[in-house]
MOPAC internal coordinates of N, CA, C and O (Angstrom, degrees):
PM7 1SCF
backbone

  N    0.0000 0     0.00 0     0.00 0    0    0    0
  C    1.4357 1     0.00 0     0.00 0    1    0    0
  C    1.5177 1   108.07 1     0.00 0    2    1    0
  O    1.2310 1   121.96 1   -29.65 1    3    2    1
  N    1.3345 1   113.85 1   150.35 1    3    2    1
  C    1.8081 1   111.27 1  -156.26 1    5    3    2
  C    1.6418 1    71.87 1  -121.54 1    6    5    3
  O    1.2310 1   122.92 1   -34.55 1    7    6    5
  N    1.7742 1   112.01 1   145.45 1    7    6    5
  C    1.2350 1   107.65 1   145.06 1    9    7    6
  C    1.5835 1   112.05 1  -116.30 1   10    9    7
  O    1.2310 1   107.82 1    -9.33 1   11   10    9
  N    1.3989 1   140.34 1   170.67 1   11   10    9
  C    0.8003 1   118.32 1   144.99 1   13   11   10
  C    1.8867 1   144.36 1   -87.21 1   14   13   11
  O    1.2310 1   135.41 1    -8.21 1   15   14   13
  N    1.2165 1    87.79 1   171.79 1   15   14   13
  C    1.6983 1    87.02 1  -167.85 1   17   15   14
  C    1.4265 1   105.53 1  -147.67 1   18   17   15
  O    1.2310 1   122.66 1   -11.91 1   19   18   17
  N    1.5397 1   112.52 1   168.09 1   19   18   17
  C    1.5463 1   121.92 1  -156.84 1   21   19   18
  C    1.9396 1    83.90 1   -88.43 1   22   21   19
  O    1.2310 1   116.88 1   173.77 1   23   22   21
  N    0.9457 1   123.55 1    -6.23 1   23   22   21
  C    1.9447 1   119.71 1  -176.16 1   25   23   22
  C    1.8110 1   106.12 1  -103.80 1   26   25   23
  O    1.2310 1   129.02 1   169.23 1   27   26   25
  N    1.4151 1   100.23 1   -10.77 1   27   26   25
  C    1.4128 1   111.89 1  -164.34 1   29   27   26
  C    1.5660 1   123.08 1   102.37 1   30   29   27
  O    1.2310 1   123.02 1     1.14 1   31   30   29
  N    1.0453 1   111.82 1  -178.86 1   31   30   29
  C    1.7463 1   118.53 1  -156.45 1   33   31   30
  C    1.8853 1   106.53 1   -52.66 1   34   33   31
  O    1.2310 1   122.29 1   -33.99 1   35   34   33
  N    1.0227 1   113.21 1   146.01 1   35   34   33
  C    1.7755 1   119.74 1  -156.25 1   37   35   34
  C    1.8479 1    90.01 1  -142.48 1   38   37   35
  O    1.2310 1   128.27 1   -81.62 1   39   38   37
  N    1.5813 1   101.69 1    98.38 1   39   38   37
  C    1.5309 1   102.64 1   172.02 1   41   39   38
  C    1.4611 1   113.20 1   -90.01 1   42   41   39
  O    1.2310 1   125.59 1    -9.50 1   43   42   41
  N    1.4658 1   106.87 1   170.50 1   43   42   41
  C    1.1443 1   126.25 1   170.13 1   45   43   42
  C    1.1654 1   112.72 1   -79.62 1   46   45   43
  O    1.2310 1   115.77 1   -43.12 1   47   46   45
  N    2.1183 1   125.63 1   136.88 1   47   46   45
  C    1.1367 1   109.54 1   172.48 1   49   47   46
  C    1.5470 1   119.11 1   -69.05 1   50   49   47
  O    1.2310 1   119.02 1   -38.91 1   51   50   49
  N    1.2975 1   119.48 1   141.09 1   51   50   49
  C    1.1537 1   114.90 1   169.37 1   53   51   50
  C    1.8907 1   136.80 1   -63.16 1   54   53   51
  O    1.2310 1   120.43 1   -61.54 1   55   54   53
  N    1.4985 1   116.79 1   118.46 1   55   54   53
  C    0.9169 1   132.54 1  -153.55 1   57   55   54
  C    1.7390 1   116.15 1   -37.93 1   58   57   55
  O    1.2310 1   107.83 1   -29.92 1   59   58   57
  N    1.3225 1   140.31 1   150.08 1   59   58   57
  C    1.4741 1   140.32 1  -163.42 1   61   59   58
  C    1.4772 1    99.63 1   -71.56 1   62   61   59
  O    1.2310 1   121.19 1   -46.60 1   63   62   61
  N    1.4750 1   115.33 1   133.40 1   63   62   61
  C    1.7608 1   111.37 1   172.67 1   65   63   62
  C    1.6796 1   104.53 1   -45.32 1   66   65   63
  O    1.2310 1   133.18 1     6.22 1   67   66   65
  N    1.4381 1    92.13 1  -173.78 1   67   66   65
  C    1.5869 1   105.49 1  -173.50 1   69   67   66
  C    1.5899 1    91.72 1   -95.65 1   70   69   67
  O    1.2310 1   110.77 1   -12.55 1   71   70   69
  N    1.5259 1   134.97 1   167.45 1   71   70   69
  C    0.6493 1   124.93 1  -150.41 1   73   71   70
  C    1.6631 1   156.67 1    68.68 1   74   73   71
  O    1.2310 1   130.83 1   137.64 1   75   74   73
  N    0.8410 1    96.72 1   -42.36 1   75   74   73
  C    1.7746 1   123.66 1   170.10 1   77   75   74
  C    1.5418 1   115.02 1   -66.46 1   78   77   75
  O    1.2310 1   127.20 1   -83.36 1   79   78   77
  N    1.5002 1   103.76 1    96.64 1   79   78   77
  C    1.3518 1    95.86 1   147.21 1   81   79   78
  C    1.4773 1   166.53 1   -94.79 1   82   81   79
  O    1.2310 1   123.70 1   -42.73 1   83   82   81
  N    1.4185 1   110.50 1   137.27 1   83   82   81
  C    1.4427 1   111.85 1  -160.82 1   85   83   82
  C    1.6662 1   109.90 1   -76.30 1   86   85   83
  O    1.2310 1   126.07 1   -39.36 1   87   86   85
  N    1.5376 1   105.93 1   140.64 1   87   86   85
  C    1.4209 1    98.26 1  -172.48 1   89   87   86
  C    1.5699 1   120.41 1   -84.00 1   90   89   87
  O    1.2310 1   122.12 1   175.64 1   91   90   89
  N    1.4269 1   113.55 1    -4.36 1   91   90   89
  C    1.7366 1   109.93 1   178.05 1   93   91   90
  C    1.1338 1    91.54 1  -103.65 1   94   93   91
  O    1.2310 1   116.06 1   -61.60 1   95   94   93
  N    1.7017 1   125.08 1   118.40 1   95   94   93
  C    1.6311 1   120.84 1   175.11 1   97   95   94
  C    1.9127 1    95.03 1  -110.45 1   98   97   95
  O    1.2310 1   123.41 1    -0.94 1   99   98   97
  N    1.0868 1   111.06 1   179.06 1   99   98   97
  C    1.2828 1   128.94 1   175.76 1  101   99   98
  C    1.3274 1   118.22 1   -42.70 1  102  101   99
  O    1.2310 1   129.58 1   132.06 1  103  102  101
  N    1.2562 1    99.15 1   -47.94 1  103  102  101
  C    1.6605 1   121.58 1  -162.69 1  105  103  102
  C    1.3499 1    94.69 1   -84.33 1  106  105  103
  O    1.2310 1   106.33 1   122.60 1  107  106  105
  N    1.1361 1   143.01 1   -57.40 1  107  106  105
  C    1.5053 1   164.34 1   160.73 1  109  107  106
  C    1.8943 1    82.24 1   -18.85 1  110  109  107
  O    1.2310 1   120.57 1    71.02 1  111  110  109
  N    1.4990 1   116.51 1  -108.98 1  111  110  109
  C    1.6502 1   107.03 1   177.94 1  113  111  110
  C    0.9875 1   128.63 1   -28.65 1  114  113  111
  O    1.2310 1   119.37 1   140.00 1  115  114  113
  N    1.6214 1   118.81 1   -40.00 1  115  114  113
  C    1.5799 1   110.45 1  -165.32 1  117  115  114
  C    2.1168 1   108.11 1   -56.71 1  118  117  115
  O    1.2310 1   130.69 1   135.48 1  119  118  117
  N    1.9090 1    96.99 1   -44.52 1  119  118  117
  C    1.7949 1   114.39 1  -174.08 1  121  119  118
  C    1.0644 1    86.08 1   -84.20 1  122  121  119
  O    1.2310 1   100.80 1  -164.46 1  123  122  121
  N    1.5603 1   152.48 1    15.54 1  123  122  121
  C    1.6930 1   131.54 1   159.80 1  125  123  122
  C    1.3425 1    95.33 1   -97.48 1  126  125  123
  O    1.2310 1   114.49 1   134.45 1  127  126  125
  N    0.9447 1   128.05 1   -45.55 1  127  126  125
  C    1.7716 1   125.71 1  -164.96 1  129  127  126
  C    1.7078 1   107.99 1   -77.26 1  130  129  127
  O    1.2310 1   128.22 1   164.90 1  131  130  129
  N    1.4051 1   101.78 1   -15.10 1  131  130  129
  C    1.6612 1   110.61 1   179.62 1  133  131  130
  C    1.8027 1    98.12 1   -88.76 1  134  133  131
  O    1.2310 1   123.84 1   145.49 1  135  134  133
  N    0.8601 1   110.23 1   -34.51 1  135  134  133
  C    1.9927 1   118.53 1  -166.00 1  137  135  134
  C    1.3833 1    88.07 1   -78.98 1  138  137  135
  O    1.2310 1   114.46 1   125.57 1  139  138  137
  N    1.9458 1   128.09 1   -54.43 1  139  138  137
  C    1.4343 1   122.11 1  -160.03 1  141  139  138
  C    1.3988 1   100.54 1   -56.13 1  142  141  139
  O    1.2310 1   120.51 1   138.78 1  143  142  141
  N    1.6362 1   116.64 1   -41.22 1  143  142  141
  C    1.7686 1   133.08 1  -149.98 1  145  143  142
  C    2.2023 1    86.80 1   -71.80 1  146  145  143
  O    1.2310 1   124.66 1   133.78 1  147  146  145
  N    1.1340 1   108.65 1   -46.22 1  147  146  145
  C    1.4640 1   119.59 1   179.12 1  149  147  146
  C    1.1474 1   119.58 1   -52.44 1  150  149  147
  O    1.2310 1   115.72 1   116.87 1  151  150  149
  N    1.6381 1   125.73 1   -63.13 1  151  150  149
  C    1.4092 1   140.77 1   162.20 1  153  151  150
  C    1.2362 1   119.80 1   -38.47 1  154  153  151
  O    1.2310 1   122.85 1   133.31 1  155  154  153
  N    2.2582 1   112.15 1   -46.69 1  155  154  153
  C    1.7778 1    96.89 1   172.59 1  157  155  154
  C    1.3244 1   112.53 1   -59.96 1  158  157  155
  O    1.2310 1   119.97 1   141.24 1  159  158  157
  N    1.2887 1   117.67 1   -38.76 1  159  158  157
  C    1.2551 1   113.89 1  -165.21 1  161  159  158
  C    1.4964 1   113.18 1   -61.19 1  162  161  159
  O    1.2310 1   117.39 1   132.50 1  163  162  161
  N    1.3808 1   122.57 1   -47.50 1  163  162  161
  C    1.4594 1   112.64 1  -161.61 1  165  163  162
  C    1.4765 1    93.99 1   -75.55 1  166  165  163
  O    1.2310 1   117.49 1   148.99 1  167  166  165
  N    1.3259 1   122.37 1   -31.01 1  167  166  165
  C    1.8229 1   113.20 1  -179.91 1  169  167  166
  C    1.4998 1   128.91 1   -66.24 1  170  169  167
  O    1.2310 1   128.92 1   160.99 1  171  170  169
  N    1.8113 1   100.42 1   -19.01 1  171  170  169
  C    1.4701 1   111.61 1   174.30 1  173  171  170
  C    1.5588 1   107.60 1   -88.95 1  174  173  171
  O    1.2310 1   128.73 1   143.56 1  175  174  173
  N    1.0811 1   100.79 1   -36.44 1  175  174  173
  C    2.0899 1   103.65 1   172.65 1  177  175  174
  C    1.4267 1   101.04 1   -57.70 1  178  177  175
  O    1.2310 1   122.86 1   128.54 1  179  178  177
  N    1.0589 1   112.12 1   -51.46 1  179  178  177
  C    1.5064 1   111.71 1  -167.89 1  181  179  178
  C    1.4941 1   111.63 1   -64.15 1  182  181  179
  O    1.2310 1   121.23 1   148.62 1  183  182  181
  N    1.1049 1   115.25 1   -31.38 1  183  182  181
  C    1.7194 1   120.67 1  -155.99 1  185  183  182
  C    1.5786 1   102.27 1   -95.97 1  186  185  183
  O    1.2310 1   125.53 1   146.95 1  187  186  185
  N    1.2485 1   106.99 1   -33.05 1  187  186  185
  C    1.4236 1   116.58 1  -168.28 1  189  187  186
  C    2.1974 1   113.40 1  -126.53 1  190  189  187
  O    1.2310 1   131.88 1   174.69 1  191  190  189
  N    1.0705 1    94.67 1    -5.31 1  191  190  189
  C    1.7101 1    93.82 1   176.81 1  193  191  190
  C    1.8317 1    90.40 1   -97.19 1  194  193  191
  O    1.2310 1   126.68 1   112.71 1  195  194  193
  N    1.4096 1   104.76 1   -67.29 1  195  194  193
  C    1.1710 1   122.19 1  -171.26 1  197  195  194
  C    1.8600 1   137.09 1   -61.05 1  198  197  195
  O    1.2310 1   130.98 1   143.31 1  199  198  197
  N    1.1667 1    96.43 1   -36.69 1  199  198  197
  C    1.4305 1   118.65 1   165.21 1  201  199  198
  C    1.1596 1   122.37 1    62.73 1  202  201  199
  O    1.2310 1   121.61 1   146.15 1  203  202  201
  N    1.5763 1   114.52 1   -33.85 1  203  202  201
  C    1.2745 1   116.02 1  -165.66 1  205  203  202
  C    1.8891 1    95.74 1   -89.66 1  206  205  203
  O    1.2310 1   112.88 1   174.05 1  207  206  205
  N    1.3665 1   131.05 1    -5.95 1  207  206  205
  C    1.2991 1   135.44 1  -175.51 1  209  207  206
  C    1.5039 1    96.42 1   -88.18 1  210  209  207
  O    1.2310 1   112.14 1   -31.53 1  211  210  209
  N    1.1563 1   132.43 1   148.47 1  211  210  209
  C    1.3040 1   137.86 1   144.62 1  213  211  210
  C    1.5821 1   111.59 1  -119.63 1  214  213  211
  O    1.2310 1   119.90 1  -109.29 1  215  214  213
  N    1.3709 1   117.80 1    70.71 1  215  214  213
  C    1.7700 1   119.77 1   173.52 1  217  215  214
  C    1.2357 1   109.28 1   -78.01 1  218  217  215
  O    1.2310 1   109.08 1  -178.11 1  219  218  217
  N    1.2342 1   138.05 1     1.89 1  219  218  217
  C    1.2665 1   122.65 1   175.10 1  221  219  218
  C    1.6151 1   107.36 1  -100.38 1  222  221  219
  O    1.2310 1   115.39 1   164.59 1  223  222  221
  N    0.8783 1   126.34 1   -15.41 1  223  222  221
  C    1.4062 1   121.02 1  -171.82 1  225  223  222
  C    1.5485 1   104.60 1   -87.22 1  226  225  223
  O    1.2310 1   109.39 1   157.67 1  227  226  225
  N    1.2915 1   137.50 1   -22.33 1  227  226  225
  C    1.1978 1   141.47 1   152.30 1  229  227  226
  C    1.6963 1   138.49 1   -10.15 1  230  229  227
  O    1.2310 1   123.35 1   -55.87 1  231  230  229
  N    0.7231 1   111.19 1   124.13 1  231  230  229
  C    1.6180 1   124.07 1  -169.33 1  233  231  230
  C    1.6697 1   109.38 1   -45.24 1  234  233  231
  O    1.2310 1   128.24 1   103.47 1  235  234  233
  N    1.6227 1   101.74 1   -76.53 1  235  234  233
  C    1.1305 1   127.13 1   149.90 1  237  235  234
  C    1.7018 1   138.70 1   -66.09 1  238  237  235
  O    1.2310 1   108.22 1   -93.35 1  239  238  237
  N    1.4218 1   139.61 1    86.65 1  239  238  237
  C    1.1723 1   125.10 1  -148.78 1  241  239  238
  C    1.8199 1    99.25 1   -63.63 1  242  241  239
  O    1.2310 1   129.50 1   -52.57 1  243  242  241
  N    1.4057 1    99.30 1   127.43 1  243  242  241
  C    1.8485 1    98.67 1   163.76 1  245  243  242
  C    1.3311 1   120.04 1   -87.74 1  246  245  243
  O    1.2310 1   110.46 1   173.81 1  247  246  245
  N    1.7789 1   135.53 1    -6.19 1  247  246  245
  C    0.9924 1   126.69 1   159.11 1  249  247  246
  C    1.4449 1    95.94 1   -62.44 1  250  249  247
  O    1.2310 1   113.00 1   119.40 1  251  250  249
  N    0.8386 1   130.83 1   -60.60 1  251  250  249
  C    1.8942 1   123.94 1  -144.28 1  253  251  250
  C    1.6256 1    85.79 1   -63.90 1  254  253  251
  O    1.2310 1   119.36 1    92.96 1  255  254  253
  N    1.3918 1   118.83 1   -87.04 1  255  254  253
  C    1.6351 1   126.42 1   178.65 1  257  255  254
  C    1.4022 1   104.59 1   -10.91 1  258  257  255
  O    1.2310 1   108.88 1   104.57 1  259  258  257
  N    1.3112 1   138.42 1   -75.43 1  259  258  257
  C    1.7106 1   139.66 1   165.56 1  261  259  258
  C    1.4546 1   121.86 1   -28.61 1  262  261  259
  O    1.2310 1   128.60 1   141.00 1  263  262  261
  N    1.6523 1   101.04 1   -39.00 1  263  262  261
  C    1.8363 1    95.32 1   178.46 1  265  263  262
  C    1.3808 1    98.70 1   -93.17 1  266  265  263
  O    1.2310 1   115.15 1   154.83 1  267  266  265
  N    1.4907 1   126.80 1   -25.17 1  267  266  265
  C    1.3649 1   108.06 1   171.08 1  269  267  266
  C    1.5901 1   133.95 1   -36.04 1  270  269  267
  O    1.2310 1   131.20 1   130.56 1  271  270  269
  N    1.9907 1    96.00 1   -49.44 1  271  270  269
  C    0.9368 1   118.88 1  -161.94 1  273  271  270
  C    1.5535 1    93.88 1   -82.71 1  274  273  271
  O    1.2310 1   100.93 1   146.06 1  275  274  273
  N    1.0966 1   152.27 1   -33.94 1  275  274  273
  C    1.3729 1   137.74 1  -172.76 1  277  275  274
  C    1.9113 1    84.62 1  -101.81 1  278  277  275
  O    1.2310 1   116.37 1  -138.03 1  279  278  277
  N    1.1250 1   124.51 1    41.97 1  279  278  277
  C    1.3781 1   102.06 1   150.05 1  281  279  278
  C    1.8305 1   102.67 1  -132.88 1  282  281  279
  O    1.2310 1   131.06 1   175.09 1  283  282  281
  N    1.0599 1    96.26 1    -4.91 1  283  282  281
  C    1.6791 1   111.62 1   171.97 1  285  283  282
  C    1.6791 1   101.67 1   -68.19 1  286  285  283
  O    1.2310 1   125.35 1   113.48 1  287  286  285
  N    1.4784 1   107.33 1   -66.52 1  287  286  285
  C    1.6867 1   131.35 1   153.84 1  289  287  286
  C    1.3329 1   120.34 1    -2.19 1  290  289  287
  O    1.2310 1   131.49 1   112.69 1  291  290  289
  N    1.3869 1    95.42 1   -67.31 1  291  290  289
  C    2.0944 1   106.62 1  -163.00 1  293  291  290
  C    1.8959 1    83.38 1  -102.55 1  294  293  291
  O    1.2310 1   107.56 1  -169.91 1  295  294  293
  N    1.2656 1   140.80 1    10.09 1  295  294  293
  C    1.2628 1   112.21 1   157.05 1  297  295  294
  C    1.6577 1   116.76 1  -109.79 1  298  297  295
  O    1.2310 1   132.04 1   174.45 1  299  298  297
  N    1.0676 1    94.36 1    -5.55 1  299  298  297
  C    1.7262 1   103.10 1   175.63 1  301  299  298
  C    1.6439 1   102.67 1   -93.93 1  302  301  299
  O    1.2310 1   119.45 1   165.59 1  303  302  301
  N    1.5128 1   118.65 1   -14.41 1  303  302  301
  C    1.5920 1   106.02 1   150.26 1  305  303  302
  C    1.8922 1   117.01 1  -101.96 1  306  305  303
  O    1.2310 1   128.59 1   164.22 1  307  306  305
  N    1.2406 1   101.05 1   -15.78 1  307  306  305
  C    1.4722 1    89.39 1   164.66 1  309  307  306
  C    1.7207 1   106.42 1   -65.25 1  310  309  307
  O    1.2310 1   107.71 1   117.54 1  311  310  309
  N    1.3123 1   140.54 1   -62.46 1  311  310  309
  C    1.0141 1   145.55 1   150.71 1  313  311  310
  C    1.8071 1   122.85 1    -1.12 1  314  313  311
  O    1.2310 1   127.94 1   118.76 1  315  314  313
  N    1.0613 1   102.31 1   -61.24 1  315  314  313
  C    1.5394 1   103.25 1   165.66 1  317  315  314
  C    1.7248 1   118.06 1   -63.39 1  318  317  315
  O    1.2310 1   120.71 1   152.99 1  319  318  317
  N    0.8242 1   116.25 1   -27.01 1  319  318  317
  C    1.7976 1   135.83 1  -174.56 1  321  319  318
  C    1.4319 1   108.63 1   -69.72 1  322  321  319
  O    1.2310 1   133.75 1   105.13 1  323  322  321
  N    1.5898 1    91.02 1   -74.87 1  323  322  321
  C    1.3908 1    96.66 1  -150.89 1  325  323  322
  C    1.7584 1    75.34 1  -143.21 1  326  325  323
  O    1.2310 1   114.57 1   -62.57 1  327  326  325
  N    1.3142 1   127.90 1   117.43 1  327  326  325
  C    1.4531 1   156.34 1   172.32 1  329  327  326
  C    1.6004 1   100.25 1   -75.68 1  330  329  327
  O    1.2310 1   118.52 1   159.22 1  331  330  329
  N    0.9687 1   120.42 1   -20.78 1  331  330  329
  C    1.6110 1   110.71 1  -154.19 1  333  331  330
  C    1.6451 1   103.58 1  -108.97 1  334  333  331
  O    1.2310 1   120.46 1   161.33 1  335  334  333
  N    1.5181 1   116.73 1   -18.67 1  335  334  333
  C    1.3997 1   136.15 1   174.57 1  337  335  334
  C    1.9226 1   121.19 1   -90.50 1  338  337  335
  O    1.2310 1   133.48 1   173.07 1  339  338  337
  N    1.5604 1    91.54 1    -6.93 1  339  338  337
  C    1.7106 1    90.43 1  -155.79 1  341  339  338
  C    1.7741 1    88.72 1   -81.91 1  342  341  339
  O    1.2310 1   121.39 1   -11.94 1  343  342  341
  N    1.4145 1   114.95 1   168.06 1  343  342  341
  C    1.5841 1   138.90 1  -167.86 1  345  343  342
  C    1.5754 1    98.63 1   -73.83 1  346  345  343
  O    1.2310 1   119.01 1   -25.68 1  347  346  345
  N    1.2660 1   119.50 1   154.32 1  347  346  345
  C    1.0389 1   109.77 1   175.69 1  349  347  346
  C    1.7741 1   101.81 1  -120.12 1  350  349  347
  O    1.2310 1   124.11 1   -19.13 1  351  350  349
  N    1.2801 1   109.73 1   160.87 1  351  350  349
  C    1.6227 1   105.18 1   175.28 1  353  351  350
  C    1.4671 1   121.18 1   -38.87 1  354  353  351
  O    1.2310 1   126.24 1   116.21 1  355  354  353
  N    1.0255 1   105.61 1   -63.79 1  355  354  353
  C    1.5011 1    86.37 1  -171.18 1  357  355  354
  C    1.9471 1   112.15 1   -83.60 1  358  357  355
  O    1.2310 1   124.62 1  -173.41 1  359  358  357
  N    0.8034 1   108.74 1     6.59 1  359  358  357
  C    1.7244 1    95.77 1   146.64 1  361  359  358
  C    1.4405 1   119.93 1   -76.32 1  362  361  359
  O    1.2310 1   130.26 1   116.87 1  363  362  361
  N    1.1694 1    97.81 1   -63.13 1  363  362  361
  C    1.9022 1    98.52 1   173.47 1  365  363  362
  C    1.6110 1   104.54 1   -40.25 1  366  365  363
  O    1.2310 1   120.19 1   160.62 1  367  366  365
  N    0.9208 1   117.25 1   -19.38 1  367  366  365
  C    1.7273 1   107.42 1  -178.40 1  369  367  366
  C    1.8694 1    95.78 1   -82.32 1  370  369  367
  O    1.2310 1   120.28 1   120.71 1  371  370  369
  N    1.5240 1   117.07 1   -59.29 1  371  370  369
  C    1.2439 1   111.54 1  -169.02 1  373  371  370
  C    1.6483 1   104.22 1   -67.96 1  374  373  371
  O    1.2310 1   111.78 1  -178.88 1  375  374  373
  N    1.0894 1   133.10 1     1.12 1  375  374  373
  C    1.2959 1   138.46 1  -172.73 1  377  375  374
  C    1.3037 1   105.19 1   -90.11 1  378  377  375
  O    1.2310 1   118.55 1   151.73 1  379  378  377
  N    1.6393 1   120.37 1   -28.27 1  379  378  377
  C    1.0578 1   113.08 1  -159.87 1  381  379  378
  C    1.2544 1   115.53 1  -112.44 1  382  381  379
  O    1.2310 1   124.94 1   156.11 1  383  382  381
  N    1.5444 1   108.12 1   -23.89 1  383  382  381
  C    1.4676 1   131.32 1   166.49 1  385  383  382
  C    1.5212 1   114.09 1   -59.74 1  386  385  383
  O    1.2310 1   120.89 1   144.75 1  387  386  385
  N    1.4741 1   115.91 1   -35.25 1  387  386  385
  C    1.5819 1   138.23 1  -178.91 1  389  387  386
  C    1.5153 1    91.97 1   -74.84 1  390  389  387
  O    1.2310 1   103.13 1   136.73 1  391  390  389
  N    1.3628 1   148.59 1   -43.27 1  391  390  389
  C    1.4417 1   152.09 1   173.64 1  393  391  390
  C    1.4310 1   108.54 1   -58.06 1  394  393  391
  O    1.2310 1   120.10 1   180.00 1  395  394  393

């Protein structure tokens, strides 16, 4: 589809072959936006209930590293269960990058 434009005609990229998978899937955002919603929370409890923690000022974030690790956790037992539901690598990457 051509639109126009003040430089001249401006296409659409053409759509991903069949086959090809894309690495941000549904499921991938839906458990990033649930982990990000998780992470404010334990960093605002921490920063502001707790006081004596300062985790946000940190080099390395340890909320994110902690949900990594219990999301590594609950997919290596989702995995034993039910094979057909467990995360695949590169979600856990956008999952974690989204954290």
């Amino acid at each position: 589809m051509v639109f126009p434009a003040a430089d001249g005609p401006v296409t659409r990229p053409a759509p991903a072959p069949t086959g090809v998978r894309l690495p941000v899937t549904p499921r991938a955002l839906i458990v990033g936006v649930i982990g990000a919603a998780i992470a404010c929370f334990v960093v605002s409890w921490a920063e502001l209930v707790v006081t004596s923690i300062q985790i946000a000022i940190c080099q390395f974030a340890p909320a994110a590293i902690g949900l990594l690790f219990v999301l590594v956790l609950g997919n290596l037992l989702v995995r034993s269960v039910a094979r057909r539901l467990r995360l695949r690598p590169h979600e856990i990457i956008v999952i974690y990058l989204m954290i």
